[in-house]
Residue, then its C-alpha position, 0 to 999 in steps of 0.5 A: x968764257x961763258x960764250x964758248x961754253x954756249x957754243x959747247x952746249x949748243x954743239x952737245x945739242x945737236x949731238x944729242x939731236x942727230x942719232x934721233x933725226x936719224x932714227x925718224x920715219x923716212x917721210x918725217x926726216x925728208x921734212x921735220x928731221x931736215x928742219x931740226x937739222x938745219x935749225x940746230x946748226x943755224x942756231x950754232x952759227x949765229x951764236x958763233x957769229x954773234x960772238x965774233x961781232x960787236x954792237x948792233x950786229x952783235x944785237x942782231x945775232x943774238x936775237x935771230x939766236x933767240x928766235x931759232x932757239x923758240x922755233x927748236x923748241x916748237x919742232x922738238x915738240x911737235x917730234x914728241x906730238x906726233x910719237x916720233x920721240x918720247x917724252x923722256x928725250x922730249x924732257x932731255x932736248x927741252x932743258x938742254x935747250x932751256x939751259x942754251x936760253x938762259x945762258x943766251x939770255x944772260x949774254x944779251x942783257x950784259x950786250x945792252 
């Protein structure tokens, strides 16, 4: 049950993440929104295929999902860096995004 919660979450995230990709500045959504956008959706497809796969490949999934999850955060912070968010949506997106991680996390040490 918790996996598809993840997927719920995740999918919430992306929600939230759209309406602020596309209020960015034409020149930073060509590249930064892009990249947000592609990396969200990514991040929901792992998880989803992490899911459906067992062992290893389940392993495998799980940490290329951690690994997006660390470049979302990184992206969401250089959106706030460079003003085109603010912080309070900063704070909204990363512990979203920490609240993904520690369900994430939760799932890979019950995989081990």
């Amino acid at each position: 049950m918790e996996k598809f919660i993840l997927h719920q979450k995740t999918y919430d995230f992306i929600l939230w993440l759209y309406p602020i990709i596309n209020r960015l500045p034409k020149n930073h959504r060509l590249i930064l929104g892009k990249k947000l956008e592609e990396e969200g959706l990514n991040l929901l497809v792992n998880l989803i295929n992490a899911n459906n796969l067992r062992g290893e490949q389940r392993r495998s999934y799980q940490q290329t999902s951690s690994n997006g999850l660390d470049l979302l955060r990184i992206l969401l912070r250089l959106t706030k860096d460079l003003h085109l968010m603010s912080v309070k949506q900063y704070m909204f997106g990363t512990e979203k995004l920490n609240e993904i991680g520690r369900m994430l996390n939760c799932w890979m040490g019950r995989t081990k």
